[in-house]
ROSE-42326 format. One record per atom (N, C-alpha, C, CB): x, y, z; residue in one letter. Coordinates in steps of 0.001 Angstrom, whole numbers, plus 500000, padded with zeros to 6 digits. Glycine has a CB too. Layout:
# residues N
XYZA...
This chain:
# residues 407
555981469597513979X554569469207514121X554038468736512768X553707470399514667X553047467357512812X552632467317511405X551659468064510856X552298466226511107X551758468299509556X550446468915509210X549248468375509099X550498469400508232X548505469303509561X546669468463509560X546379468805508454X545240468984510665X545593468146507640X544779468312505831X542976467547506525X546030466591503891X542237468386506412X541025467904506300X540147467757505157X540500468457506998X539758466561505197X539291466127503326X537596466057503983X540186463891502318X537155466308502560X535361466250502724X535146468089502894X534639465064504656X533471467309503746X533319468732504514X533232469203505468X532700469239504403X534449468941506165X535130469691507398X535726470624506973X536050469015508218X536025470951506265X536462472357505929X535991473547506757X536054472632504603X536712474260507213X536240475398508291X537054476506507610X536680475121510116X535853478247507989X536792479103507783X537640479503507716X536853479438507906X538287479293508955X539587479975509360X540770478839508788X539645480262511230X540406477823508297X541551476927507673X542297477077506066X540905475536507699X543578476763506094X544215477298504342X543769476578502780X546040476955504320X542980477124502426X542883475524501428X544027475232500667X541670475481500190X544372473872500298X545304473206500235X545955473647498769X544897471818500500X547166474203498707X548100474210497686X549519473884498103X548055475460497063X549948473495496956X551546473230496711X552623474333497374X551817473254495019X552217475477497318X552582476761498131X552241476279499659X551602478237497614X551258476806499703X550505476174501225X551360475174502057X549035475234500887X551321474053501405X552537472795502093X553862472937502059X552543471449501429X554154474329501224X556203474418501460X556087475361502282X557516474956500018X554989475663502851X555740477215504226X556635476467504871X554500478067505795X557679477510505216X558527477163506141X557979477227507963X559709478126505760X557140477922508075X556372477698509375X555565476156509495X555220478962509464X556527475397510690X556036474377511235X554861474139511649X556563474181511952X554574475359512262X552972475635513215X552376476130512135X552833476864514707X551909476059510822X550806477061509956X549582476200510795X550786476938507741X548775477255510254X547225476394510498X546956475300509436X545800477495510358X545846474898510022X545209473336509038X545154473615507854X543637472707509272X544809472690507366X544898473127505237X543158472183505370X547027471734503563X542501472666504530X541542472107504337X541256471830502732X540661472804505034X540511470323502533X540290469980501175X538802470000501003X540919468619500795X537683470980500663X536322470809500589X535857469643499074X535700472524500488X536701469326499125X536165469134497397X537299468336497174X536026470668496160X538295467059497572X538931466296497439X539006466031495824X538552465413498302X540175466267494924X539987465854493592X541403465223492823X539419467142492842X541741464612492147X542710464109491484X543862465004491439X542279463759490289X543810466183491086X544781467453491312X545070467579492661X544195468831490853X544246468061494139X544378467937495180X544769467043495821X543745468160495465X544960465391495584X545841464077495720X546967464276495267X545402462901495079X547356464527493710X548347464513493376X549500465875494328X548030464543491875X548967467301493942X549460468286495038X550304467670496470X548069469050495547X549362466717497453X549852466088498229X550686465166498233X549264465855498625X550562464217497318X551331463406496597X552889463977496473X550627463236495261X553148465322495816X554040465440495390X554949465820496616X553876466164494350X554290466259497602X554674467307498611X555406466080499638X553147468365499351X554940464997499591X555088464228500404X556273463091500098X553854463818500599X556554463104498783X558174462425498259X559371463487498607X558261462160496296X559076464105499354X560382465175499768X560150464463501129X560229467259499663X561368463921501728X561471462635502541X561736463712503978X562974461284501963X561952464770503778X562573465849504881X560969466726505231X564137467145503992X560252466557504820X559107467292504888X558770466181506428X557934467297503208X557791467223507334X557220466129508036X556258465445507756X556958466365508971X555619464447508804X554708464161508706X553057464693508392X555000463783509379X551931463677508082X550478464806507968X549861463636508582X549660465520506175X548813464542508893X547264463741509472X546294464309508835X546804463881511111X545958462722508283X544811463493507146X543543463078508052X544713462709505164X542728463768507697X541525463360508844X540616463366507593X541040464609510392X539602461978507873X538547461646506755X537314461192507336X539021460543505764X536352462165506309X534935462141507046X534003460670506860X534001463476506364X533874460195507719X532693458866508033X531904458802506871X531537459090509407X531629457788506064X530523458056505413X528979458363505759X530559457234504813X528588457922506778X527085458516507650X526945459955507901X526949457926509221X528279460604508507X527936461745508463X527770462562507165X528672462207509193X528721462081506179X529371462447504759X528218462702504018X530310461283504010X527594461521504080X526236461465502900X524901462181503345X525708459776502599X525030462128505269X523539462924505751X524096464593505863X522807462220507673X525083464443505339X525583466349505103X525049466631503530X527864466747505144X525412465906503096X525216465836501630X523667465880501125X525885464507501138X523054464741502069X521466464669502082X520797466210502347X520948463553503400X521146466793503572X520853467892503564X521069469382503096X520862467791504205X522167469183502143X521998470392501250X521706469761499654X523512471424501338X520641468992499678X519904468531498651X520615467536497192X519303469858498238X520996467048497526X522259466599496589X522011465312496310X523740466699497221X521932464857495227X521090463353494779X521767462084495479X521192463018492930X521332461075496020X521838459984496919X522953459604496167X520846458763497239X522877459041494729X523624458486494028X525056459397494300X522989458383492624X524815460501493927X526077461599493778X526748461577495242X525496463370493349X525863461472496724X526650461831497424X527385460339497587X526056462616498571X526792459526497489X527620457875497515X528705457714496522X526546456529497100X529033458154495639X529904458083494649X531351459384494869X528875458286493248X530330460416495495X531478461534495654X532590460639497245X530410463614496207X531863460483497947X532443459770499377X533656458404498763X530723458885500478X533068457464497881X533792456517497568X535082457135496740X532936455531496865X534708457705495792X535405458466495216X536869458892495949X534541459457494968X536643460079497125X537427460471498160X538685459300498435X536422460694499421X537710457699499259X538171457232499995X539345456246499082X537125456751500852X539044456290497639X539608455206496741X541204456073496724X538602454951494946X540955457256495922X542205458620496313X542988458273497672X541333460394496675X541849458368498653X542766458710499851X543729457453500220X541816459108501195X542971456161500225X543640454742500079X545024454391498897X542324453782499627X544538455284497791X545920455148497255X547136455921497343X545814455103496184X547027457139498268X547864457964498593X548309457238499896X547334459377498641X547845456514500482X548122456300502344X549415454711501313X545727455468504054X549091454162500684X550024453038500321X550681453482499042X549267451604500135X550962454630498532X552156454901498865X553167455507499188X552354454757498618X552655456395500293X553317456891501492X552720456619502801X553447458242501398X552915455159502912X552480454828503939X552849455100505376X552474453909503743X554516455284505158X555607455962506129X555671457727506772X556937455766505236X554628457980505878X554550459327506155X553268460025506555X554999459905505122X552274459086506140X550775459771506634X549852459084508350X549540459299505017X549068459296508859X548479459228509923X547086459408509392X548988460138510930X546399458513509385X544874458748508768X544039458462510327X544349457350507207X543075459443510041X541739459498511371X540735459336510709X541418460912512326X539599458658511277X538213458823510805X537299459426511631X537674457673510487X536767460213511364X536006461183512373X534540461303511611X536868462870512584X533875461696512846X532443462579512708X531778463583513388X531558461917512757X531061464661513082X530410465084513780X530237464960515492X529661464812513160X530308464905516619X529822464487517611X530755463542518340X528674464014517286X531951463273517471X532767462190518060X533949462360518376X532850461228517398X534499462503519494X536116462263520605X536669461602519826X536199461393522204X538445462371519154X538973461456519093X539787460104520243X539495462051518417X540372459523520040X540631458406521546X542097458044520995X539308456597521800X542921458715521046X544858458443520413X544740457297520964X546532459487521068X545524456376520756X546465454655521056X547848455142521740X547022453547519201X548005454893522802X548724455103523422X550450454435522721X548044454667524645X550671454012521672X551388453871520796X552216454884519841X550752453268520325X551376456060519876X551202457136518539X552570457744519226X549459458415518327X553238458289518664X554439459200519109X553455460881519618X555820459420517389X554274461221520434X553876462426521291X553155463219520467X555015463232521901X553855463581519149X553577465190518506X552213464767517571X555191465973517299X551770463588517257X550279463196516870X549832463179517690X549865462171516295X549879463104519093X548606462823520001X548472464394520374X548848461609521503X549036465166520183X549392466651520586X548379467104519365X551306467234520504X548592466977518071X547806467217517192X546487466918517549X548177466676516177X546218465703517736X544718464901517667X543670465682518500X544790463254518349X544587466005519799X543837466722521030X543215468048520460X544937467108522356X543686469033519411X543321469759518599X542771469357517772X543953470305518266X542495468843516645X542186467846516208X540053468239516949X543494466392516870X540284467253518192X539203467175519029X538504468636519030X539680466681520456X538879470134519271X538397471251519740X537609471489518107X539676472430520444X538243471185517170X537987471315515757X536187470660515868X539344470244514661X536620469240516164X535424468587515902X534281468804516635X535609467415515944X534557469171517810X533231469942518692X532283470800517778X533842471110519924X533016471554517183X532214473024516073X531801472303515004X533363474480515331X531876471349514363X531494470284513555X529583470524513344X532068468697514450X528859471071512419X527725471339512516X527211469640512552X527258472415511348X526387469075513299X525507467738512993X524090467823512358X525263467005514312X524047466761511381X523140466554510451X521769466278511646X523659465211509298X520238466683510413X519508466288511356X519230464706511635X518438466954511132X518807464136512688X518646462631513028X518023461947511741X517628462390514399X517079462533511149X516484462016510335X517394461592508697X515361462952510338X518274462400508697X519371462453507720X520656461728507862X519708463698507593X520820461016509406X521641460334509507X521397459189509326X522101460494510306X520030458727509751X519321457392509827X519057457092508450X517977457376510695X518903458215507676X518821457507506131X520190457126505595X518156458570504960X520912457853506156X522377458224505266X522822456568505773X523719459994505996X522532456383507283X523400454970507998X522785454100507116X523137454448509827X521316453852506404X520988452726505766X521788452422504432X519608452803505542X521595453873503618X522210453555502257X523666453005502409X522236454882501330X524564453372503654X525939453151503488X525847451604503743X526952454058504506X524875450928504401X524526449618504762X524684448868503357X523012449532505453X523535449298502708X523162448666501609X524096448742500410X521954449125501307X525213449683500653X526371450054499299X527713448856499810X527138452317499354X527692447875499355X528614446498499360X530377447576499429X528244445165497331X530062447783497738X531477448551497900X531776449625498524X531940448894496903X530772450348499144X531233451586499628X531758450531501117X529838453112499759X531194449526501774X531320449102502984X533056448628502816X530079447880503368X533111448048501895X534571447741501588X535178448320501564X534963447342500826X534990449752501020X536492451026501246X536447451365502498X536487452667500367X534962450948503415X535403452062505029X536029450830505751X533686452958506279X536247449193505268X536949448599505872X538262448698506013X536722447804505643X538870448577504543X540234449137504444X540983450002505396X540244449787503430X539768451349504981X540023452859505519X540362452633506822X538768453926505452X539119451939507980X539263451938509058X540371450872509370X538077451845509591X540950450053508955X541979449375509053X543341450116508839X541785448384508241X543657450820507887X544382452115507695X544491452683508773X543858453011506846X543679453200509496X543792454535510514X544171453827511827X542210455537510725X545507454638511889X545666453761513299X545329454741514737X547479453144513405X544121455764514288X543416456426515298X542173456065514533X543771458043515658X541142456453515655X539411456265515897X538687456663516748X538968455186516056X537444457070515847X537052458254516828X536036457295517791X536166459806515945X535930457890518836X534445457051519889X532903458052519855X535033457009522125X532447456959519217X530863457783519051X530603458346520355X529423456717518647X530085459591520115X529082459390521332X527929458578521546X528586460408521568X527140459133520453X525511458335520301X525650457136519476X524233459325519458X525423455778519788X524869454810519265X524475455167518219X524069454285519871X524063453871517411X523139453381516216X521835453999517043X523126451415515794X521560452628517761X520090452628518284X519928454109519138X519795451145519388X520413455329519226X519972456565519998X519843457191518486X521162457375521322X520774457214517598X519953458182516338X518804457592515738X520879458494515017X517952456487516062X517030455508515539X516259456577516390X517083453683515796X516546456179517579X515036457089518687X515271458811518328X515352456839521151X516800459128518053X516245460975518013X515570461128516433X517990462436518168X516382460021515601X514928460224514457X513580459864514682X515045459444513220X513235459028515531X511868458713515133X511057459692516471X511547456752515111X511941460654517118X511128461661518162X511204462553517189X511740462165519749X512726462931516293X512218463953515478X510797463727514524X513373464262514619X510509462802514199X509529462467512913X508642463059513842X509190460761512192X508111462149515016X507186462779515928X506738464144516004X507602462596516977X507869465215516156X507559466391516729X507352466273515095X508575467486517775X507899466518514154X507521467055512790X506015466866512509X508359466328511654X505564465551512968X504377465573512754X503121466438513869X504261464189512613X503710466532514641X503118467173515867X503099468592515104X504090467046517458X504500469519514964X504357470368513980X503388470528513197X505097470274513378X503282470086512188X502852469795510775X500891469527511239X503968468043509988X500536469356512292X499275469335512993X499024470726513538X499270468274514121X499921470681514050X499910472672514812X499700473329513418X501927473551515760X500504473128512832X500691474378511719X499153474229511252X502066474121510234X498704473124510496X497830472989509972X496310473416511165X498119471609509367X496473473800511943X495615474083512962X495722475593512991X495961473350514297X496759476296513121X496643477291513434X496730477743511838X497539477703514555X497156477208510750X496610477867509632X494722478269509122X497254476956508677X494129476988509668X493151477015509679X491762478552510938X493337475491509859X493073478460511957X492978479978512810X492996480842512088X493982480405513748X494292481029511269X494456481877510536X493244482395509274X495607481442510154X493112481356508500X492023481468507764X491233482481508228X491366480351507687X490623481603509554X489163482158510168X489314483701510472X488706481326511713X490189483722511212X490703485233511777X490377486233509914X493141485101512518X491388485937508962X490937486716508141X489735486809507634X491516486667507427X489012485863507422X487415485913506775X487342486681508083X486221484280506413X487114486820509084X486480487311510252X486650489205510054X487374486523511770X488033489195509955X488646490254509184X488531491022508210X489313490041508927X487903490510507085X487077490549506015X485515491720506050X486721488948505917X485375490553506798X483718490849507027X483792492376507756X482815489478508249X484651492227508897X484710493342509705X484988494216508698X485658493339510859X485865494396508050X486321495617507235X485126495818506026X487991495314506523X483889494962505586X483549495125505006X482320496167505952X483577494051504256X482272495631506718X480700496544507937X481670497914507728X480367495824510515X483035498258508218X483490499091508465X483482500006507411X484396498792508928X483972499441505991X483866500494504731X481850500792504765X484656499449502778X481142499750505190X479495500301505152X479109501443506540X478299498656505353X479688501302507292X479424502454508530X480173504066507875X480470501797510339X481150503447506849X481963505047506839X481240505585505381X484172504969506691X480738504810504608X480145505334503852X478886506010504084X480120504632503146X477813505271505417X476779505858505728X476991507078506484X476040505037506304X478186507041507117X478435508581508166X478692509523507099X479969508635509432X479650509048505819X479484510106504816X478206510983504061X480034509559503951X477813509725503696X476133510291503448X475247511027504481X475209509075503178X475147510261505398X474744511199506635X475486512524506335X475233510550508217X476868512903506556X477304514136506720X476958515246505135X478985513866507139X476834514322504307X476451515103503097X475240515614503227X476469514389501903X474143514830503907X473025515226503723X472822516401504802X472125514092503753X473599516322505916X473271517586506981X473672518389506362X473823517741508369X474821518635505393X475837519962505091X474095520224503765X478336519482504134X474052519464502951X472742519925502032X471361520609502840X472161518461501223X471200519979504396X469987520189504744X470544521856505588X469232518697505732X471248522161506055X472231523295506315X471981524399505370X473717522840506176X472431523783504354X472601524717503017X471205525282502630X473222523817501652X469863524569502547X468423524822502057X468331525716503277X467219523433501857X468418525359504951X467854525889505752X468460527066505742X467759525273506787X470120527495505646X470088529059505475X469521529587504222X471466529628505548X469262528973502906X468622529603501706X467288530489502191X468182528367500604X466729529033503188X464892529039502651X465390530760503868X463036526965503533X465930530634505205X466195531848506196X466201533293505074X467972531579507147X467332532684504054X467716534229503190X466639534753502660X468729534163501898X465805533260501836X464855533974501086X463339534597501642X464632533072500073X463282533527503290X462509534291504060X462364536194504701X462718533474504943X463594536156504378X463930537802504801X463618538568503874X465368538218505093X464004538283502454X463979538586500928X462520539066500648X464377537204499961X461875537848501247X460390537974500983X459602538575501723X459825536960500894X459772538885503247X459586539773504179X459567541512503671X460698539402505162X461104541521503074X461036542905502337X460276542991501386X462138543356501824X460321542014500643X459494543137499478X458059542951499504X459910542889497774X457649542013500770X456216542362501184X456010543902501485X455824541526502502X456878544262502546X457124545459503221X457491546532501974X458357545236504380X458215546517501064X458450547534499871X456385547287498863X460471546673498548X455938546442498852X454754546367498461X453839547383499202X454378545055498580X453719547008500536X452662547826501508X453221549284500627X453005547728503701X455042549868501035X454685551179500544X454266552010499250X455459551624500818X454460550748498350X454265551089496686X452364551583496918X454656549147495294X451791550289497445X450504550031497605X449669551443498303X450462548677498502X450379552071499177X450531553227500204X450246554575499214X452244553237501012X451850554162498757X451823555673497762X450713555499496298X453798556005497008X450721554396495907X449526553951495169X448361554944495693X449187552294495460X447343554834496634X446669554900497123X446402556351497356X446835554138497835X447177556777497679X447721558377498079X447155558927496766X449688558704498315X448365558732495822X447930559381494668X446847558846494116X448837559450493766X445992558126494498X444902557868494023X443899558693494296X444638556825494279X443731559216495881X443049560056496457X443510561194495904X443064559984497761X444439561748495976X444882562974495421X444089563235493961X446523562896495261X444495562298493030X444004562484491658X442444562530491538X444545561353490787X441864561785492652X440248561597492732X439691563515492293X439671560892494881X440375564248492500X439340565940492267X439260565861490848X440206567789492775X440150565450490063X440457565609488618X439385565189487669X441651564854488287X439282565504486067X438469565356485557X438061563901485548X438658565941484618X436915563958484871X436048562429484725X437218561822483917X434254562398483729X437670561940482409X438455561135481890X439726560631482616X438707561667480838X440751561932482810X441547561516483465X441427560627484707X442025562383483608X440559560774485623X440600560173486526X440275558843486317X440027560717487297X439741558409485053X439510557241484728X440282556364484205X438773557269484183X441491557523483570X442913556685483158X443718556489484268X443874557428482093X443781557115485220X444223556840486187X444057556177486827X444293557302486588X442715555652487292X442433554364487924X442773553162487126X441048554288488262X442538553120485884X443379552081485123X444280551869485124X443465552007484250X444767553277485546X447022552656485407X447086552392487042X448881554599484768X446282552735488288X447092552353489105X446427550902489155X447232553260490374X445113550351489160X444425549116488897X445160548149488459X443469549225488067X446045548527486923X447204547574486864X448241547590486961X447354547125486192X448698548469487722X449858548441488904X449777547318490007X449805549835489740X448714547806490414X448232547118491733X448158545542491660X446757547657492109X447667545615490133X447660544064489677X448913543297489584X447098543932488331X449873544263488778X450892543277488612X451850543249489803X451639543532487341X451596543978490754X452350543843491819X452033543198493200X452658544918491985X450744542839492937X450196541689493799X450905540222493271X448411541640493630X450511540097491687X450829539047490927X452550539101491475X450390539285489137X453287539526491077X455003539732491112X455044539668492749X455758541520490316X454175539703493895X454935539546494712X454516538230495217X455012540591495523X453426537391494690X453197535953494429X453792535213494482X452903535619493654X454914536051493181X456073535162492162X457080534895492704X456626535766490949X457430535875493756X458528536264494530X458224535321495801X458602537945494816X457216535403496313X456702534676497519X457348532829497625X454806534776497320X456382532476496043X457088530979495793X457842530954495781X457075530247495011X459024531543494763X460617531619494733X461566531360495796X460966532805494424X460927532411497048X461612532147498308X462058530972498578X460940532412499276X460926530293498384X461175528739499310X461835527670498007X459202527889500099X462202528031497251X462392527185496253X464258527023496253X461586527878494785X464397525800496320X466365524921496346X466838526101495710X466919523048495109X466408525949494099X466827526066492853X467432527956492960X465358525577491668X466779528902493775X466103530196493779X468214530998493957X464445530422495595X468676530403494614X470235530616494176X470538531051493210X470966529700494091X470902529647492269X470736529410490980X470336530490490221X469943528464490818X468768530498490346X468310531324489378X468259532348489570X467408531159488973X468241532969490658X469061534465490691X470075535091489958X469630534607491693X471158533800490189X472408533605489339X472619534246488113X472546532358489027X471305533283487569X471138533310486046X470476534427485696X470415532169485469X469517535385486362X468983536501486219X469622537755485869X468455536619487132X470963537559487032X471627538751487082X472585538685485651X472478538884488575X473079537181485457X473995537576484348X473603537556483234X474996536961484240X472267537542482905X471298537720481935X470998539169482010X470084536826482131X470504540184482768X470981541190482871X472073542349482853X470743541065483258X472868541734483224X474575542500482982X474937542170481684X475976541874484036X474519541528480907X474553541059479175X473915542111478709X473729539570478596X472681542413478823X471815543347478255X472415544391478362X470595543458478727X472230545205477361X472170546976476407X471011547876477452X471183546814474136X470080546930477937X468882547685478718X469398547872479752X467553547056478960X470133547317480387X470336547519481698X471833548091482080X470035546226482346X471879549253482073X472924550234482638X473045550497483927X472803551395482171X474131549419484479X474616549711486164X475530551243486576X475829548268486621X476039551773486032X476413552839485635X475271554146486130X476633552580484146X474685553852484966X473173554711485155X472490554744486213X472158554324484378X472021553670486726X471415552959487903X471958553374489087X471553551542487854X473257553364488958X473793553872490550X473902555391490502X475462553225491037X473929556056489300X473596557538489640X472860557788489086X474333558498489545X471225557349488875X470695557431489186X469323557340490424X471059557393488600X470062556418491080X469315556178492259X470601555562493527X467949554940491794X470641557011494294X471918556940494872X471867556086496230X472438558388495104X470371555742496851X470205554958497972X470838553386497237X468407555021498565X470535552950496578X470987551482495436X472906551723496248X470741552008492641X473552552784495309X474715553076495355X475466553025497080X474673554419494611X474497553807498331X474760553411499227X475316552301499822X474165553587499456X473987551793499715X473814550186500210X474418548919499735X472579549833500053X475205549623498775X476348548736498200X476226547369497922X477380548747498997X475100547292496965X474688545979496541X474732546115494807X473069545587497238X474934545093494283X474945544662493196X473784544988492612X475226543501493183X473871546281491281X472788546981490796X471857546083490393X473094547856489792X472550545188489474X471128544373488644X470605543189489467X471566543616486994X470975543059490869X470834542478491792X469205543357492407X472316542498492609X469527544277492774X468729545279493461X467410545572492730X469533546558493612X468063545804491313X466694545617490200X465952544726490103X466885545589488989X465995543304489844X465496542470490073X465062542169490908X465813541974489875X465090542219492379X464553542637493510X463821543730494355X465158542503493859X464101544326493875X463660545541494593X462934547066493297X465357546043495581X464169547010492373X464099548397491499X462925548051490288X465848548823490694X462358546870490073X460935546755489155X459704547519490051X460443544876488865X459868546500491021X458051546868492211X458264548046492867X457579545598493825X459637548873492623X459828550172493048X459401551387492123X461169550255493333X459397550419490858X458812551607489622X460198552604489040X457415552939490534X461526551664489360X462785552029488830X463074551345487050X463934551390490054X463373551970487089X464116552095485377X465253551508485165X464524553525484857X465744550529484245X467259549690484446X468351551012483508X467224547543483368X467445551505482953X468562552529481852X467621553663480812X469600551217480488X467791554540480770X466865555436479841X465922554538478297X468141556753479171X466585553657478211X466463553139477061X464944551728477115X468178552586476736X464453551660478544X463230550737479072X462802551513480210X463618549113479540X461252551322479974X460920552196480860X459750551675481396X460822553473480378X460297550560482966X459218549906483873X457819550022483674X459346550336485101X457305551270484195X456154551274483955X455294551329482750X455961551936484504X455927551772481469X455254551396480679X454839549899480103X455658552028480045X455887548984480328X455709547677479918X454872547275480902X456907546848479749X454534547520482170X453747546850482645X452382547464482627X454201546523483739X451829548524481931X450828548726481605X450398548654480682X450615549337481825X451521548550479448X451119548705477983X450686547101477630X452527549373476927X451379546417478054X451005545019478065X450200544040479199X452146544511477900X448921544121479002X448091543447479929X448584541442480678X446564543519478888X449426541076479699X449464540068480009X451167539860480842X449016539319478740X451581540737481391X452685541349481767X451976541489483486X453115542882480709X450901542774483251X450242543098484782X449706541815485134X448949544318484868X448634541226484473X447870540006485385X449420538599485645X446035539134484035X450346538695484795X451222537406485366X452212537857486503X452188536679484102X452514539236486303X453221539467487827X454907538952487326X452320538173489402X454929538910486124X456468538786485684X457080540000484997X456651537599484671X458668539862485762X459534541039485806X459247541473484605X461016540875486065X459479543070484312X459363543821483147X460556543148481903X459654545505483633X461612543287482910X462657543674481653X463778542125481934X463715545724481981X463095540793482156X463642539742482083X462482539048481503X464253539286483288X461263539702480772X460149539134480528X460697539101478995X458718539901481016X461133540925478899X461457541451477549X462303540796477235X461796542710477334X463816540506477405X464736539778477157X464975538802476854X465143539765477602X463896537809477218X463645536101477113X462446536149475799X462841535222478965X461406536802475896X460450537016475016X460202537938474229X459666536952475426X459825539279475128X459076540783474399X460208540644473591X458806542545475352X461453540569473553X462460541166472270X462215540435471064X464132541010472538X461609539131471058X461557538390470224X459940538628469307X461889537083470952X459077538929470304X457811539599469853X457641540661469466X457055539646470525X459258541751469450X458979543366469534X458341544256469610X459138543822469086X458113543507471309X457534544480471963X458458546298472438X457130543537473216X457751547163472335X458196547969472913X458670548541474252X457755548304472593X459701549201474603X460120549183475882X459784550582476434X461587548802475973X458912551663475529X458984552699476056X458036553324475254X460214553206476190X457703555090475752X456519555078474642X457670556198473664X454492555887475305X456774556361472412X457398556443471268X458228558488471314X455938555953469889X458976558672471122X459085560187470897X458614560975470273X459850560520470642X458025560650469329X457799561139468042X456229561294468301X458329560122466745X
């Protein structure tokens, strides 16, 4: 059987590329040898293989220039280069066919095209060719538009037209087009068509596109403004939440120590009557000390009254107590054994003081002593401010006294 060599780019996977090795197997049947890249070395290789007069025959099969150059066109390859690489090929291949003219079988093939044997050819080439044919079916085809350019330039190239005369004079096989000249004229100029038809769509539905995103846009912009307002919204319920259980706490707060007032005011009163038998003086100091009792604990529960309702009244609780637990005056220690209902009720001493253990007429520690500061100092009873957070912020700084003297 002769060997098949395919020059150009017919080259297919499954085929051997062409060496000097390659062409001495002793297997008659190897597969095809393929040449992607036809070059002076790859002529000569064949060349040499082919003065061994016992070797068989080959069929070289050579690619058309139309298809050659619109293959070439389409994997981007400068016109000049693919017209020069093709001539190139065919000048090689023409001088190898004369001189071994006795030994080679040249085809010209393309893409899309049956070969058609001459009923002349000896058996074992037309046996080839028919294979040959299954080859060329798988043959990828250029697009229309790439052939129709490729068919002009080969028009317009004088010498390239002159080597495919030769060539095709050479080959004493030829392939039969399928498609005409004039049918790749019309599938190029339907392809141009749809391209432009394309190229309208696209530009149409890019312009969809556009719109859709601005549209998209906008939406996501309302959407980040709805989630920011539900945030705010939700901040402001959790804040309006937060005041409404305060103002509840401090409503209760203030409830009591209305109610701890009535009994101060009560026992006030009591011992007022009681003391009424007593002498003229005394009884006259006595009405003075409970007078500004009475005073500053009307005033202080004023103080307490506003406070209730006030944001801030948390806070400054806060700050009361740990302004207190700082102080030397105020012994929690003391406080809880000394006043063991406090200790019960299991609340935070200087908590309780500040609330409850001033307008109760409780003592924070042996060392201050409630009721005297709020009688000894008149401007203490009429403001109704705590004894011993009055002292701490101010009286200490005025040195004032916290108790009366021992001595």
């Amino acid at each position: 059987m002769p060997r098949v060599i395919y020059l150009g780019l017919f080259a297919l996977p499954e085929h051997t590329p062409m060496t000097l090795s390659a062409l001495q197997q002793a297997d008659e049947e190897s597969v095809a040898i393929a040449v992607e890249s036809p070059s002076d070395s790859q002529f000569d290789i064949l060349s040499n293989w082919l003065q061994d007069e016992s070797k068989p025959e080959a069929l070289v099969i050579w690619p058309k220039p139309t298809a050659f150059i619109a293959d070439c066109l389409a994997r981007d390859e400068a016109i000049d280069d693919s017209l020069i690489e093709w001539k190139n090929m065919a000048g090689r291949l023409l001088k190898l066919f004369r001189r071994h003219r006795s030994q080679l079988t040249l085809l010209g093939i393309a893409p899309g095209e049956v070969p058609s044997p001459s009923n002349e050819l000896p058996t074992q080439i037309a046996e080839v060719i028919t294979q040959v044919e299954e080859t060329a079916k798988r043959l990828p085809q250029a697009k229309p538009l790439y052939l129709l350019a490729a068919a002009q330039l080969a028009v317009e190239d004088s010498e390239l037209q002159e080597m495919l005369s030769f060539l095709t004079a050479s080959s004493q096989v030829c392939g039969t087009p399928i498609e005409q000249t004039n049918e790749t004229v019309r599938l190029a100029l339907q392809s141009a068509n749809e391209s432009l038809n394309a190229e309208q769509q696209l530009k149409i539905l890019t312009q969809e596109r556009d719109s859709a995103a601005e549209e998209n846009k906008l939406l996501l912009t309302q959407l980040a403004d709805v989630q920011n307002a539900l945030e705010t919204a939700e901040q402001k319920s959790q804040q309006l939440k937060k005041i409404t259980e305060e103002r509840d706490s401090a409503q209760e707060e203030n409830e009591l120590l209305l109610t701890q007032l009535h009994i101060v005011q009560e026992a006030l009163e009591k011992a007022y009557l009681k003391n009424s038998s007593s002498n003229v003086e005394a009884e006259s100091k006595d009405q003075e000390r409970l007078k500004s009792l009475i005073t500053w604990l009307r005033a202080h529960a004023r103080r307490q009254a506003r406070a209730a309702y006030s944001n801030a009244e948390s806070k400054t609780l806060q700050d009361q107590i740990k302004l207190l637990e700082k102080s030397e005056l105020f012994d929690a220690d003391w406080y809880l054994e000394q006043y063991k209902d406090v200790a019960k009720a299991n609340i935070n001493p200087a908590e309780h003081f500040i609330k409850f253990g001033a307008i109760e007429g409780r003592n924070p520690s042996p060392r201050f002593n409630t009721e005297f500061y709020v009688l000894n100092y008149p401007d203490i009873t009429s403001s109704g401010l705590h004894p011993l957070l009055h002292y701490l912020r101010d009286g200490i700084k005025e040195q004032r006294k916290t108790q009366e003297s021992t001595t």
